[in-house]
C-alpha positions as CSV (number, residue, x, y, z in Angstrom):
1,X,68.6,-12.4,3.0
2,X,65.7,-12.1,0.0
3,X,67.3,-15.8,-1.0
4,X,66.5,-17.1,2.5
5,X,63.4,-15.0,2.8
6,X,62.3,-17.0,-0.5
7,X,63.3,-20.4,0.7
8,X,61.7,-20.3,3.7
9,X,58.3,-19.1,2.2
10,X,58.9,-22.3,-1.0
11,X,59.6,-24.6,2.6
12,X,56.6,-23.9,4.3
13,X,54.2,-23.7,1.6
14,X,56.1,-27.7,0.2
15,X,55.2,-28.6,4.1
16,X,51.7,-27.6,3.6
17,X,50.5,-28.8,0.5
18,X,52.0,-31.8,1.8
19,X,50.2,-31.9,4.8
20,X,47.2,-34.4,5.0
21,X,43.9,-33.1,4.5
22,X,44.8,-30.2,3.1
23,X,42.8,-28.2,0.7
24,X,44.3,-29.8,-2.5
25,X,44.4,-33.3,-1.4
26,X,41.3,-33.3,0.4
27,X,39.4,-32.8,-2.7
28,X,39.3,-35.2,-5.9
29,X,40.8,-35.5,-8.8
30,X,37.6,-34.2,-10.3
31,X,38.5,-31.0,-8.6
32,X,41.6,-30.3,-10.6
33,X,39.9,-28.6,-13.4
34,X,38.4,-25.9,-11.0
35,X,41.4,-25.1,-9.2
36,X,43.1,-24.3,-12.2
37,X,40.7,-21.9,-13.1
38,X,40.5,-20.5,-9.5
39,X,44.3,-20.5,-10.1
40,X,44.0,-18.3,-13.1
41,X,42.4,-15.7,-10.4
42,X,43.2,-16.2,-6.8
43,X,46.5,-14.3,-7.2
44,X,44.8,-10.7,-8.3
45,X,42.2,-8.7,-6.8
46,X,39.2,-9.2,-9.4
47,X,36.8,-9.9,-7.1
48,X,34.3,-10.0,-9.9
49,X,36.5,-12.8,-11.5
50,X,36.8,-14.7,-8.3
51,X,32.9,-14.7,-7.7
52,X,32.4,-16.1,-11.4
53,X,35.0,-19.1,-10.4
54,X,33.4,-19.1,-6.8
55,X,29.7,-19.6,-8.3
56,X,30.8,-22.9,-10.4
57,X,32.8,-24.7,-8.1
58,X,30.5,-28.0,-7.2
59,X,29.6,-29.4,-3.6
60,X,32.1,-32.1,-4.3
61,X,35.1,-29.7,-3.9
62,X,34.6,-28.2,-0.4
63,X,38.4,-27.6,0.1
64,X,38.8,-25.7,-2.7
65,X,35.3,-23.5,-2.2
66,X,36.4,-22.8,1.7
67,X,39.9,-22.1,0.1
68,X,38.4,-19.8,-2.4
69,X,36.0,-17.9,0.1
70,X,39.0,-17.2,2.2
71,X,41.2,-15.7,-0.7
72,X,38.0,-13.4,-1.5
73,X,37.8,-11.8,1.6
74,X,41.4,-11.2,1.9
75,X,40.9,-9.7,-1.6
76,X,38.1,-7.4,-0.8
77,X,40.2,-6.5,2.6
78,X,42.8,-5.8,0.3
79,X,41.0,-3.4,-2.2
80,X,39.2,-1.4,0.8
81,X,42.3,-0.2,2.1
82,X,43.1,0.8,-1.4
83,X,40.1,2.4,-1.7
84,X,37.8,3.2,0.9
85,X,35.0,4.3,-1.3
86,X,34.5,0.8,-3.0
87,X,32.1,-1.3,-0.4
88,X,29.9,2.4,-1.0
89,X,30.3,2.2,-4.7
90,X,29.4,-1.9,-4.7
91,X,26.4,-1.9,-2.2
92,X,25.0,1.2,-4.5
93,X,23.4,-1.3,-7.1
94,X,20.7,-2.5,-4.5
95,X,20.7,0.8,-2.3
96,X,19.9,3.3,-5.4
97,X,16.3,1.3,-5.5
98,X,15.3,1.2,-1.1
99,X,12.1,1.7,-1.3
100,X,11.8,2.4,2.5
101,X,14.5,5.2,4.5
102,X,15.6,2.3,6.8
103,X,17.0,0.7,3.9
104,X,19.0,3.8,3.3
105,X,20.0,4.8,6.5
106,X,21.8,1.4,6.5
107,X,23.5,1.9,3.1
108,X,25.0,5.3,5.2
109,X,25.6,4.5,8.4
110,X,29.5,3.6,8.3
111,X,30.3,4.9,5.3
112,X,33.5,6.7,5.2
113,X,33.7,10.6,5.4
114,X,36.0,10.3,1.7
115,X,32.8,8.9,0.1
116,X,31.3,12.5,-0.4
117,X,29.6,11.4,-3.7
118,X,28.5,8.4,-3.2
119,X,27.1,9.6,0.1
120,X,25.7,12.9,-1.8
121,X,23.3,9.9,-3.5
122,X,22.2,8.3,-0.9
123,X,21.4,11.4,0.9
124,X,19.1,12.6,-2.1
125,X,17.9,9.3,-2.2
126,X,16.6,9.1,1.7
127,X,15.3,12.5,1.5
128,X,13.1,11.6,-1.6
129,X,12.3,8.8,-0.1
130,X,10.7,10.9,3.2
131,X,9.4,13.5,0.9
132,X,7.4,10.2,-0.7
133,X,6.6,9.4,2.8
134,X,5.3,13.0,3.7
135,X,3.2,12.8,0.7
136,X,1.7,9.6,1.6
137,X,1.0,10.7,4.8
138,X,-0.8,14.0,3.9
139,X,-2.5,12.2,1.2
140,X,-4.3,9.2,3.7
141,X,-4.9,12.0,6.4
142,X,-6.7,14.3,3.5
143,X,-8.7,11.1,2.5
144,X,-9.2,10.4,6.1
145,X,-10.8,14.3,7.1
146,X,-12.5,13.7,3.4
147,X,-14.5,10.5,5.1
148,X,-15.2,12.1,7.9
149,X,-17.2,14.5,6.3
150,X,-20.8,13.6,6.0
151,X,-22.0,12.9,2.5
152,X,-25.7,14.4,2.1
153,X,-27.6,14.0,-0.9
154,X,-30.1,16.6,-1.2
155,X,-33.3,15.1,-2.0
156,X,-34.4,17.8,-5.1
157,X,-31.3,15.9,-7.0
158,X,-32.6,12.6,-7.6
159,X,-31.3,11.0,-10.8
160,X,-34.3,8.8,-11.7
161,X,-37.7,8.6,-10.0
162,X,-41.4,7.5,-10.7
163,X,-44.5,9.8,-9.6
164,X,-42.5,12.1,-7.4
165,X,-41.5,15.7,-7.7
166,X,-40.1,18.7,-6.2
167,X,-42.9,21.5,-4.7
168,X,-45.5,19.6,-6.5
169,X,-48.3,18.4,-3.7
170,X,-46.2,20.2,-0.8
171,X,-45.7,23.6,0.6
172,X,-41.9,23.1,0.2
173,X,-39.9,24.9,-0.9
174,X,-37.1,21.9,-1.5
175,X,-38.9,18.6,-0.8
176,X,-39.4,15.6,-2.5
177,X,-42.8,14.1,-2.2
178,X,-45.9,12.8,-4.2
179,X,-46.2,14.4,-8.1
180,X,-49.3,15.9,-9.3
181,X,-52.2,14.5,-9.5
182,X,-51.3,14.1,-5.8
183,X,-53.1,11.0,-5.6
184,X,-52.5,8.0,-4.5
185,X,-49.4,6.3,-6.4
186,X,-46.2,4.5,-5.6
187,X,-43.5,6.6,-5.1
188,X,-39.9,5.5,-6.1
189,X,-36.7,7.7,-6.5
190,X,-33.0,6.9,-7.1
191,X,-29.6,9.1,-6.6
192,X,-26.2,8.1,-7.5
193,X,-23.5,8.5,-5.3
194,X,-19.7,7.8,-4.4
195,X,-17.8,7.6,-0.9
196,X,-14.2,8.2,-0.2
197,X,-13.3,5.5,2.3
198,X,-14.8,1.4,2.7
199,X,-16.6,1.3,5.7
200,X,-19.9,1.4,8.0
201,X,-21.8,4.4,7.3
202,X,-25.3,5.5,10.0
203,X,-28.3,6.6,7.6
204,X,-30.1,8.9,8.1
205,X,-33.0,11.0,6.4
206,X,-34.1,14.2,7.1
207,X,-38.6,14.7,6.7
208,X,-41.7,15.9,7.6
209,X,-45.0,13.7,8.3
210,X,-47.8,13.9,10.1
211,X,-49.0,10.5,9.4
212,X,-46.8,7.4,8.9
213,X,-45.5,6.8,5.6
214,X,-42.6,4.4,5.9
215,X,-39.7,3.9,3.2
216,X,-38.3,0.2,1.8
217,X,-34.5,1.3,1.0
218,X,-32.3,-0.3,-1.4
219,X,-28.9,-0.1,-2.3
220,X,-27.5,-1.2,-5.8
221,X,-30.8,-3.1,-5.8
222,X,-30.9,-5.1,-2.9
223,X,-33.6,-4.4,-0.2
224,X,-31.5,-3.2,2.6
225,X,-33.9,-1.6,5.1
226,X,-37.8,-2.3,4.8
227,X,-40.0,0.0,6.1
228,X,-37.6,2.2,7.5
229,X,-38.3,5.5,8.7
230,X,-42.3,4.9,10.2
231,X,-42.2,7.9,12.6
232,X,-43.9,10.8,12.5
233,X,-42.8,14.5,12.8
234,X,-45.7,16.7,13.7
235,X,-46.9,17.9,10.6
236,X,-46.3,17.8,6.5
237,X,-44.7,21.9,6.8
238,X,-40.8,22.8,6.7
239,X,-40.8,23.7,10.5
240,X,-41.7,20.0,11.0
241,X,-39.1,18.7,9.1
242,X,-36.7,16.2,11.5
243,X,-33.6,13.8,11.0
244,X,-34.6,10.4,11.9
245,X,-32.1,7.6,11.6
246,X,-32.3,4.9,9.6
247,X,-29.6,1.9,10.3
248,X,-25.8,1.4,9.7
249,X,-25.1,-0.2,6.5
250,X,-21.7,-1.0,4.9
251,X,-20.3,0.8,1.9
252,X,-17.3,0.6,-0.5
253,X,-14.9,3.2,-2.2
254,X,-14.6,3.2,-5.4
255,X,-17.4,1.7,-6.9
256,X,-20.7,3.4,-8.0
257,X,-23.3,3.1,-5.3
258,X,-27.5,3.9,-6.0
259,X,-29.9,4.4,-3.4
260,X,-33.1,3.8,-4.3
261,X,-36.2,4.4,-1.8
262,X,-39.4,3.1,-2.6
263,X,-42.9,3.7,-0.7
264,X,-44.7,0.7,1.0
265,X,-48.4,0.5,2.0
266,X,-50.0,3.4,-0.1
267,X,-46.9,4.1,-1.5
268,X,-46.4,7.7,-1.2
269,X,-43.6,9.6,0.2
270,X,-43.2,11.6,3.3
271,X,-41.7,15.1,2.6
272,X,-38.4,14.4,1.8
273,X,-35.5,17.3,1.8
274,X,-32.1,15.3,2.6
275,X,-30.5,11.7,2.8
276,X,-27.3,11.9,5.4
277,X,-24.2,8.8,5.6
278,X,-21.6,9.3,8.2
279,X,-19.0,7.3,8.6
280,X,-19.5,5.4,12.0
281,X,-16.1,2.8,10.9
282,X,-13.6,2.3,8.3
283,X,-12.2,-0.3,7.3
């Protein structure tokens, strides 16, 4: 029976290669080398092997690549019902760096229930991925309430300035106006400042006048607002002190910003206590 068995299989595979257009005659002569080497492979299960015969076969030898590709997947077939566990073990090499949890729900999904370990990794793997993602999350919300917030510069604080001073011609306490000898001089004054998100800020600053005494602004030293803030406030006292708004301007995180304000006409300074920047957009 085996005997017959044998001839039979020798028969039909004689009838085959004889066939026209088969795989080996339908390729050239130029072929032979490669299907020698695929030879050399085709009848274990390296799939490895069979990839490094599959990569070098040349367009010229279709036959033998759809031949080839054929054999592999019969090969891979072959070792997953060996073992289960080995499309898990292969597909690790790109799965262990996802970068996003999709990429790791896929590497799961299917797997077989046998793969405990392999699944154990990518488990740990999609949860530190979320935990990343949680992170992130907290982190740009944080940033978001942290630009939200106002930023006020209290005026006392200014980093440089020329012929102005705190308490010195006014009944304060806490305001920034004309320095002794209280007469007229131009008034200039700079603060440095930071804020935490890119975006269009509203200006405003908070003072007391009882006559006009308007402002030129400028940030990093271009004139952004001129004359800004002409109104009046009732009187030169604390009690008449007033937020008046300025203009929307835009700003950038992460790089130093100075404000400089500078008096026009006369040059002297209302009363000054605060400058205000609220974040009207982000972007």
């Amino acid at each position: 029976m085996r005997q017959l068995i044998a001839f039979a299989t020798f028969a039909l595979t004689a009838l085959l290669f004889a066939t026209p257009g088969h795989a080996q005659s339908a390729d050239p002569p130029a072929c032979a080398p490669y299907r020698a080497k695929w030879a050399s492979v085709s009848g274990g299960s390296d799939v490895a092997a069979m990839d490094g015969v599959i990569k070098v076969i040349p367009t010229l030898c279709p036959a033998l690549a759809g031949e080839a590709k054929v054999r592999r997947a019969a090969a891979q077939k072959e070792i997953a019902a060996r073992d289960p566990c080995v499309r898990a073990r292969e597909d690790w090499t790109w799965a262990q760096n996802a970068t996003d949890e999709n990429t790791m729900r896929a590497y799961l999904d299917g797997m077989p229930q046998a793969c405990g370990a392999w699944r154990a990794r990518g488990e740990e793997r999609l949860n530190m991925l979320a935990s990343q993602r949680a992170a992130a999350t907290l982190e740009a919300e944080r940033k978001a309430a942290a630009a939200r917030v106002p930023i006020v510069l209290q005026a006392r604080n200014f980093t440089r300035g020329v012929n102005v001073a705190v308490d010195a011609c006014t009944p304060g306490p806490g305001v920034l106006a004309n320095a002794r000898p209280c007469n007229n001089a131009i008034n200039s004054a700079e603060w440095d400042f930071t804020v935490s998100a890119s975006g269009s800020y509203q200006m405003e600053i908070e003072y007391a006048a009882l006559t006009p005494r308007p402002v030129n602004i400028y940030i990093n030293g271009i004139r952004t607002f001129m004359g800004a803030i002409p109104q009046t406030t009732g009187g030169w006292n604390n009690t008449h002190l007033a937020w008046r708004p300025v203009g929307t301007l835009g700003l950038t995180v992460g790089k130093p910003i100075t404000l400089r304000l500078e008096g026009t006409g006369a040059g002297i300074f209302p009363h000054i206590r605060a400058i205000r920047f609220t974040l009207v957009k982000a972007y």
